[in-house]
DRENDO-1510 file (C-alpha; in Angstrom, 1 decimal, always signed):
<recs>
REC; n; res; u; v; w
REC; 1; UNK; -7.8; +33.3; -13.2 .
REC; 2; UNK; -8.7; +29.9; -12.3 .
REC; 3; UNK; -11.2; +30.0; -8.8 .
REC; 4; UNK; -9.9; +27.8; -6.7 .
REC; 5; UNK; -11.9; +25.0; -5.4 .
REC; 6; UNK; -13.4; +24.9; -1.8 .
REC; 7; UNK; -12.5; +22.3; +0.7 .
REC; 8; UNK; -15.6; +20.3; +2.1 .
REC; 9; UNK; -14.8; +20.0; +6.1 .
REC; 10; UNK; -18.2; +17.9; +6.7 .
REC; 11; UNK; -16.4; +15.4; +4.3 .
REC; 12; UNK; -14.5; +13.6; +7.5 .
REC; 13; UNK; -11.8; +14.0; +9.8 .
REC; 14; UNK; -9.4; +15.1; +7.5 .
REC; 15; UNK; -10.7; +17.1; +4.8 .
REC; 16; UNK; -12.0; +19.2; +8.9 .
REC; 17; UNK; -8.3; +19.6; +9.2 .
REC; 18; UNK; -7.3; +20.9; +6.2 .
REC; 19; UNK; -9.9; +23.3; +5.5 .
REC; 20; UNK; -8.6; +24.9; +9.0 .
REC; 21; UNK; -5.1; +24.5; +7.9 .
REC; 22; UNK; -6.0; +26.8; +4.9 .
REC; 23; UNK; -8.1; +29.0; +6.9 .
REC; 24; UNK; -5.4; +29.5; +8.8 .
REC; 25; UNK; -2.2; +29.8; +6.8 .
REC; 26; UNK; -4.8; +32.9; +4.4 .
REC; 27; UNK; -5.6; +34.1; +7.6 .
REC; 28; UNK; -2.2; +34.4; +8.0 .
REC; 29; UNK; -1.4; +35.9; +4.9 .
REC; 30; UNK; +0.6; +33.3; +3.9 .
REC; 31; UNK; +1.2; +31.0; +0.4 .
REC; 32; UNK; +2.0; +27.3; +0.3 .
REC; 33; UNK; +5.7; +27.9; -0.4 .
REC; 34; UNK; +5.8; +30.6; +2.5 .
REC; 35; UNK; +4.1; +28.2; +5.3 .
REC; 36; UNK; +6.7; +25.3; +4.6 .
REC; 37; UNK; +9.7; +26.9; +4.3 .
REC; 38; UNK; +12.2; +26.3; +7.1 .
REC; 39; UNK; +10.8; +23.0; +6.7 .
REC; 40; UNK; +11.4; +19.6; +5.0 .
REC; 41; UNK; +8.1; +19.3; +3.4 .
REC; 42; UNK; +7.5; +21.3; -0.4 .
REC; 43; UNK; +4.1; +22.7; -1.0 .
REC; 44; UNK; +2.7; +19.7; -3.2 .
REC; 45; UNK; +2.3; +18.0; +0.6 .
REC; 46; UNK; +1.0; +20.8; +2.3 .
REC; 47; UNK; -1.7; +21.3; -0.5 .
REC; 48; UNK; -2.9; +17.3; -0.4 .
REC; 49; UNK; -3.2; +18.1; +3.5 .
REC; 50; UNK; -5.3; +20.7; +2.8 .
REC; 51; UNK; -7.6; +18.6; +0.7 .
REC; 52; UNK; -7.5; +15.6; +3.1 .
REC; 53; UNK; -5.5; +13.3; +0.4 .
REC; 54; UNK; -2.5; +13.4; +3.1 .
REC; 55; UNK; -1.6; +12.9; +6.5 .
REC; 56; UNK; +0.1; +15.6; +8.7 .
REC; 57; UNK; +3.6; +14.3; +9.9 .
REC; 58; UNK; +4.3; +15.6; +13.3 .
REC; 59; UNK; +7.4; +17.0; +12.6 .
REC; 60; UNK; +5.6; +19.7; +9.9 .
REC; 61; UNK; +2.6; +19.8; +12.4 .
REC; 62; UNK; +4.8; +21.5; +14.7 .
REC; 63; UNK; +6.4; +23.6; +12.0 .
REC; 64; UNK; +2.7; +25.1; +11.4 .
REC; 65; UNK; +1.8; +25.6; +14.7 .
REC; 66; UNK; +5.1; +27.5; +14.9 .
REC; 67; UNK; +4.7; +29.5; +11.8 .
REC; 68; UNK; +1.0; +30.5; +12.4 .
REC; 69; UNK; +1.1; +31.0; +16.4 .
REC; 70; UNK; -1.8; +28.3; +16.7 .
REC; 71; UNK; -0.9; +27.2; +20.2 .
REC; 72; UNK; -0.3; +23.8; +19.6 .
REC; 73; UNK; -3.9; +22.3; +17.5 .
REC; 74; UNK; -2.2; +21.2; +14.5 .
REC; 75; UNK; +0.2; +19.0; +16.5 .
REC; 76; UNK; -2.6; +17.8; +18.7 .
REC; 77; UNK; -5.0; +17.4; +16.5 .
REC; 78; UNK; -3.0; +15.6; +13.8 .
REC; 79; UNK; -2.9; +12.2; +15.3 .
REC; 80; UNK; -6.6; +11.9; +15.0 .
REC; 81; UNK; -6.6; +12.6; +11.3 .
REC; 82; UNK; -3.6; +9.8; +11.3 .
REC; 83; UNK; -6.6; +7.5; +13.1 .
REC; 84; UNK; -9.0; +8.8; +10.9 .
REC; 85; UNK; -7.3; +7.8; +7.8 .
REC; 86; UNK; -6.0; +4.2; +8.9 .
REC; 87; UNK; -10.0; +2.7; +8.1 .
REC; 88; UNK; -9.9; -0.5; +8.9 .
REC; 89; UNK; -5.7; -0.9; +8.3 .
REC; 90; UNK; -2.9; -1.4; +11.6 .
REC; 91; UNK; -1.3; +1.5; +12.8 .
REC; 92; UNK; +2.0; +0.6; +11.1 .
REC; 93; UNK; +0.4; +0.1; +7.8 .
REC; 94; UNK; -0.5; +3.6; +7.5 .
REC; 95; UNK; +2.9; +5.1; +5.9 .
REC; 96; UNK; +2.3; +2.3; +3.1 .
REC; 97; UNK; -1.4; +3.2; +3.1 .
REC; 98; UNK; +0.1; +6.4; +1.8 .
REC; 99; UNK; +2.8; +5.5; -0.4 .
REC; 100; UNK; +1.1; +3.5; -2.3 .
REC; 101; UNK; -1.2; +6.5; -3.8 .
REC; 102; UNK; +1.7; +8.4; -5.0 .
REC; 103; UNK; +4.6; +5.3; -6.2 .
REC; 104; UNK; +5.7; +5.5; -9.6 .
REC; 105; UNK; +6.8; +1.4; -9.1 .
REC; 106; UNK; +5.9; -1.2; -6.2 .
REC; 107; UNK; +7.4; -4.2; -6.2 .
REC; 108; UNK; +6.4; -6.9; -3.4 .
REC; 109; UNK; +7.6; -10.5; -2.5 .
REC; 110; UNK; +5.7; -12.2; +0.2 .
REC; 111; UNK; +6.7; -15.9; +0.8 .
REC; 112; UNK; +3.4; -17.4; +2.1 .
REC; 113; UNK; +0.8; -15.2; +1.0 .
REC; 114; UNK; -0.7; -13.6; -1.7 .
REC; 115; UNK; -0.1; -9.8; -1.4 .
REC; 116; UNK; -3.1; -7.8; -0.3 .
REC; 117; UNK; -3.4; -5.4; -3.5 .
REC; 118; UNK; -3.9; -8.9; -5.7 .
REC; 119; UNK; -6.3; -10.6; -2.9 .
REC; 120; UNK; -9.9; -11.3; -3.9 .
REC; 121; UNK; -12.7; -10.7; -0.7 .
REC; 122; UNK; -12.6; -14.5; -0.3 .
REC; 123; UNK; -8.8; -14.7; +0.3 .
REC; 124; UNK; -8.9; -11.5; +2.2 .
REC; 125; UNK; -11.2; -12.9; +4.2 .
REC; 126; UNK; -10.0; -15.8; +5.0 .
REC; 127; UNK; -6.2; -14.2; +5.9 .
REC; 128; UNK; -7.9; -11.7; +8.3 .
REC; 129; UNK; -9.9; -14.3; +10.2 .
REC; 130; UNK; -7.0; -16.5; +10.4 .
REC; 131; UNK; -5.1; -13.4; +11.9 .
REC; 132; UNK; -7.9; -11.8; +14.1 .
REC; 133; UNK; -9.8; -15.6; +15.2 .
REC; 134; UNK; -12.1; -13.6; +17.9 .
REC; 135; UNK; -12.8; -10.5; +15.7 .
REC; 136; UNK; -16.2; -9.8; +15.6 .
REC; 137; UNK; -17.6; -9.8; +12.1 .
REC; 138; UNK; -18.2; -5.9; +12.0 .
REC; 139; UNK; -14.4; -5.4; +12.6 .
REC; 140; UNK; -13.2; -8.6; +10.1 .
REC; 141; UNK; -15.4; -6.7; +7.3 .
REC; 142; UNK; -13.7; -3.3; +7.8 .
REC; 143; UNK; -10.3; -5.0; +7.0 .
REC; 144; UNK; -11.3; -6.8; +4.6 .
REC; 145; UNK; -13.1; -3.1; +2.9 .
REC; 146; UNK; -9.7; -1.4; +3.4 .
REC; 147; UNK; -8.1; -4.2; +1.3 .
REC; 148; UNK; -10.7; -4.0; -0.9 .
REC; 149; UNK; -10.1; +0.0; -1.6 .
REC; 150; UNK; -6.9; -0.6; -2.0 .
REC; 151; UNK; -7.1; -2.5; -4.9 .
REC; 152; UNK; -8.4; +0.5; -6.7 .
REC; 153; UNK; -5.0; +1.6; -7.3 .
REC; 154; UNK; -5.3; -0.7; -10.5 .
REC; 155; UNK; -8.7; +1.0; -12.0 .
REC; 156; UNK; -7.1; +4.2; -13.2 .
REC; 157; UNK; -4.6; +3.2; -16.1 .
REC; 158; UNK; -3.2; +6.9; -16.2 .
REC; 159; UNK; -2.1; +6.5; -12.6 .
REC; 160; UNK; -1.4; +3.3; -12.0 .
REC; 161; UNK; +2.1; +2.7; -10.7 .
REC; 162; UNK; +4.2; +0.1; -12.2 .
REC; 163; UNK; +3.7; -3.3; -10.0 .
REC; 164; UNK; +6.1; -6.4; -10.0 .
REC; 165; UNK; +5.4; -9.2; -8.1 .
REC; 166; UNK; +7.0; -12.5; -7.2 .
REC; 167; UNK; +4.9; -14.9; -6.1 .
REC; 168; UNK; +6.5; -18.2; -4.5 .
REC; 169; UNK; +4.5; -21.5; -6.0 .
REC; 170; UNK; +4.0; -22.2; -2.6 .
REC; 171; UNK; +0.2; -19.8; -2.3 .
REC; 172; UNK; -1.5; -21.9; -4.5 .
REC; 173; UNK; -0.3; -25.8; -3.9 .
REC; 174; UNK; -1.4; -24.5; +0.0 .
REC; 175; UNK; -4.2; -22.7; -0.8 .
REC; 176; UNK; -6.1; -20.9; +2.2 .
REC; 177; UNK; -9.7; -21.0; +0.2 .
REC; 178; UNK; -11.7; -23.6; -1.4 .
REC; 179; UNK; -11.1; -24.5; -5.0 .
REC; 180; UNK; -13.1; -22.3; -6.5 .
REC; 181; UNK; -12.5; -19.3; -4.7 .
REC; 182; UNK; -8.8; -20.0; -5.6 .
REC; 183; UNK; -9.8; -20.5; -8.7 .
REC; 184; UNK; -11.2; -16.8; -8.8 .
REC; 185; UNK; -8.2; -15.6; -6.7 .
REC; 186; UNK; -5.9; -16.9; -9.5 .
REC; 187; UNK; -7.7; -15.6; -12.4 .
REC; 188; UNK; -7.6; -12.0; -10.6 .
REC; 189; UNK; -4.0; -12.0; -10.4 .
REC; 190; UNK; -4.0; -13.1; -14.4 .
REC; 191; UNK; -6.1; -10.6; -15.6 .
REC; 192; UNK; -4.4; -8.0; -13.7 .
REC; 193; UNK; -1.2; -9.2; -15.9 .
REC; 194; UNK; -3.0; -9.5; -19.4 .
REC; 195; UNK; -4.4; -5.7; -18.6 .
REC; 196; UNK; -0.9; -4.9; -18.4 .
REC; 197; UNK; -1.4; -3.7; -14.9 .
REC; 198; UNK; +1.1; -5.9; -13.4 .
REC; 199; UNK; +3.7; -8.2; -13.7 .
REC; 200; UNK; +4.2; -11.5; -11.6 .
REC; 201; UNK; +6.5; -14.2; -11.5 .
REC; 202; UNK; +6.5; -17.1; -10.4 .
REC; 203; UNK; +9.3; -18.5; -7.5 .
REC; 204; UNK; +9.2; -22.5; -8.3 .
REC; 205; UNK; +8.9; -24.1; -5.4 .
REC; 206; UNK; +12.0; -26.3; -5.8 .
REC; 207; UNK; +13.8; -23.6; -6.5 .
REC; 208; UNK; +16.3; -24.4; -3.4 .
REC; 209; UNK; +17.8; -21.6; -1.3 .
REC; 210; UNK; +17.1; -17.7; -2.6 .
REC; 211; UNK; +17.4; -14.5; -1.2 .
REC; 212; UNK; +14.9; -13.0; +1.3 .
REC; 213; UNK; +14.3; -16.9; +2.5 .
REC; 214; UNK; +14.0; -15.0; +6.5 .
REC; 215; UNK; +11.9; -12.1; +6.0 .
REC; 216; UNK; +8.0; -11.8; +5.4 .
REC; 217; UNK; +6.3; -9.2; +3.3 .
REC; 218; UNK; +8.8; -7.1; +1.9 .
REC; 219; UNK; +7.7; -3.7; -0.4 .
REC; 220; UNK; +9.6; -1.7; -2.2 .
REC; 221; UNK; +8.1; +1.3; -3.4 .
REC; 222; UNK; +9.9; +4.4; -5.5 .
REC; 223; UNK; +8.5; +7.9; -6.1 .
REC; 224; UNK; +9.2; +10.8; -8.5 .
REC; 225; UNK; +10.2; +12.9; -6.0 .
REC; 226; UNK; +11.0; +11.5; -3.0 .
REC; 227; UNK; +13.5; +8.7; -1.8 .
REC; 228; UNK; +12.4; +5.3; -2.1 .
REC; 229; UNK; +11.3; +3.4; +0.9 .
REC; 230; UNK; +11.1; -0.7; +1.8 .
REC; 231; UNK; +8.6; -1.9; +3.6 .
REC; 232; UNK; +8.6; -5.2; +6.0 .
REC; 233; UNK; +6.0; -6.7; +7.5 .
REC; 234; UNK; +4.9; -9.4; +10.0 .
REC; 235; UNK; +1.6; -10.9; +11.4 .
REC; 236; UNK; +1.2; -7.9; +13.8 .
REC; 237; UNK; +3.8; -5.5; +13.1 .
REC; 238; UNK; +5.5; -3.8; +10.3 .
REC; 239; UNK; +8.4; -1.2; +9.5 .
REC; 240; UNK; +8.9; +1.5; +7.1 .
REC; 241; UNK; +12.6; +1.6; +6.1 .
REC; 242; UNK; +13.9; +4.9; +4.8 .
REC; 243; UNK; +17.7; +4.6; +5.2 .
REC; 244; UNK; +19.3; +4.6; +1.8 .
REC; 245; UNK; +21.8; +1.9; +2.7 .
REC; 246; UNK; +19.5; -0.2; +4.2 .
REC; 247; UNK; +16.8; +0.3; +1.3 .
REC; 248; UNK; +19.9; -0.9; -1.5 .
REC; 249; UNK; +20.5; -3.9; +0.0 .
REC; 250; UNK; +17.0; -5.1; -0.3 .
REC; 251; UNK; +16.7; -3.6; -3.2 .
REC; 252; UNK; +19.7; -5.8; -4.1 .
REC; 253; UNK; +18.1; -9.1; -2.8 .
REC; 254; UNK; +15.0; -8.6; -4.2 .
REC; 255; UNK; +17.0; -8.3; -7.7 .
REC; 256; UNK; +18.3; -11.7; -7.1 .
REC; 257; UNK; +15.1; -13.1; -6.6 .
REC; 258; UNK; +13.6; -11.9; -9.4 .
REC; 259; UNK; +16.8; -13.8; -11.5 .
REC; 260; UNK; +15.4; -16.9; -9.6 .
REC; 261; UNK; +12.2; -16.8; -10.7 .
REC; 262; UNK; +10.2; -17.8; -14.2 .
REC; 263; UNK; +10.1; -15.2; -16.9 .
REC; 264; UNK; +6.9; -13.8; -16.7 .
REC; 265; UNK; +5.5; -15.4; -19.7 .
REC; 266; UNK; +6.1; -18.3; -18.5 .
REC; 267; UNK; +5.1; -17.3; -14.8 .
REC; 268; UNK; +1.5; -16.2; -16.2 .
REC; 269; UNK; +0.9; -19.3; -18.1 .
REC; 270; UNK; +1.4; -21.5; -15.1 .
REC; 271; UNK; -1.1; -19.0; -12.9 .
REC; 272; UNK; -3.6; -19.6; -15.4 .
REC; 273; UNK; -3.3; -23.4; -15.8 .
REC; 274; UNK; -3.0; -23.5; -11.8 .
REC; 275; UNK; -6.7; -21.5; -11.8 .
REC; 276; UNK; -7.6; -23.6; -14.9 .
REC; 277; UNK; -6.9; -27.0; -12.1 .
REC; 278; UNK; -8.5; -25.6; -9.6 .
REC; 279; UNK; -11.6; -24.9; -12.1 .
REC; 280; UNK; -11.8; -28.6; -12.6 .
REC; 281; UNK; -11.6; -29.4; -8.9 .
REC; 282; UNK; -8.0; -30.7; -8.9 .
REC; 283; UNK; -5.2; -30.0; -7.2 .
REC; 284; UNK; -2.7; -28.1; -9.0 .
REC; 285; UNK; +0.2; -30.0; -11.1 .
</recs>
């Protein structure tokens, strides 16, 4: 029989919690499978909050406490592992924070911006500053580190999900960085796509009128066992939308857009000759 393998609580906030919530549910006499049922939740989740990889949802919070006669801690307690785990991202941010881990496809559109998983420190840096002007530099570099870990989701080729991006023509003929550093911030998005880790297109900007022309970020992110889930987002807020109605029709517009935009041969080879100007200290054709 395989020996399980122990939980380290000193490892932070929420690896503290779920060695408890173990200690706990055995104390209890209780499996996975026994502790959730009556729930919403299957045991996979319970398990990851266990190990820390997951955040407790109040709703199954309550469920615990319920199940295992603890008075109440795992509902109180669970909103500090939610703060614990946020590290250096918004409040809203953190159901994406989370999604993104276990996606089997994200696909982003964001008409002003690069999206933050293809941002270099340079362009993240230059986006938080512009967002938080009287930040003090502590705070600006732990954004710009939770940006940074993000990224990470591209290292491991047996888990990485499958990423499509349109990016509108628009981020580089305004660019937010000097010509170098866009220059770098290009070529990162390019070898991203000849690692086969992604795959970007490119939104002309004379393309005229196109769908989502009125929203900001928008995510769209699918999983192998759960519904999928669009994500919107604005300078200071953002919304997790899990209605399946509502998630089809941007799944819908987002399709369209994707018909507007250059193939992404095509797309790639324009990102590289932008990076290639930018290089040469010219301003993209």
């Amino acid at each position: 029989m395989a020996r399980r393998k122990d939980i380290d609580g000193s490892a932070g906030v929420p690896t503290f919690y779920g060695k408890e919530l173990r200690y706990q549910r055995e104390l209890a006499g209780l499996t996975l499978q026994q502790l959730v049922e009556g729930s919403f939740y299957g045991q996979s989740h319970l398990s990851e909050i266990e190990h820390g990889a997951r955040r407790m949802p109040p709703e199954l919070a309550e469920h615990v406490d319920k199940v295992l006669k603890t008075n109440g801690f795992f509902t109180r307690c669970c909103e500090d592992v939610r703060k614990a785990k946020r590290g250096g991202h918004a409040e809203y941010f953190e159901g994406v924070q989370e999604a993104e881990k276990y996606a089997e496809t994200i696909e982003e559109w964001c008409p002003t911006l690069i999206p933050g998983l293809l941002q270099t420190e340079p362009y993240m840096r230059a986006v938080v500053r512009a967002t938080h002007p009287l930040a003090p530099d502590e705070e600006v570099e732990e954004k710009v580190s939770a940006r940074t870990a993000r990224a990470h989701l591209f290292d491991d080729d047996r888990k990485t999900p499958e990423y499509w991006v349109i990016l509108p023509e628009y981020v580089w003929r305004c660019p937010v960085i000097p010509a170098a550093e866009m220059a770098d911030q290009l070529d990162r998005v390019a070898e991203l796509a000849r690692r086969r880790r992604i795959v970007p297109q490119v939104l002309p900007w004379n393309c005229g009128p196109h769908p989502l022309m009125t929203v900001g970020l928008l995510q769209l992110t699918t999983f192998a066992a759960a519904p999928p889930l669009a994500y919107l987002e604005s300078q200071y807020s953002g919304v997790t939308i899990d209605d399946p109605a509502l998630v089809k029709k941007y799944r819908k517009a987002y399709d369209r857009l994707r018909a507007a935009a250059l193939a992404p041969e095509a797309s790639l080879t324009m990102i590289e000759a932008a990076a290639k100007d930018y290089r040469s200290d010219k301003q993209p054709d």
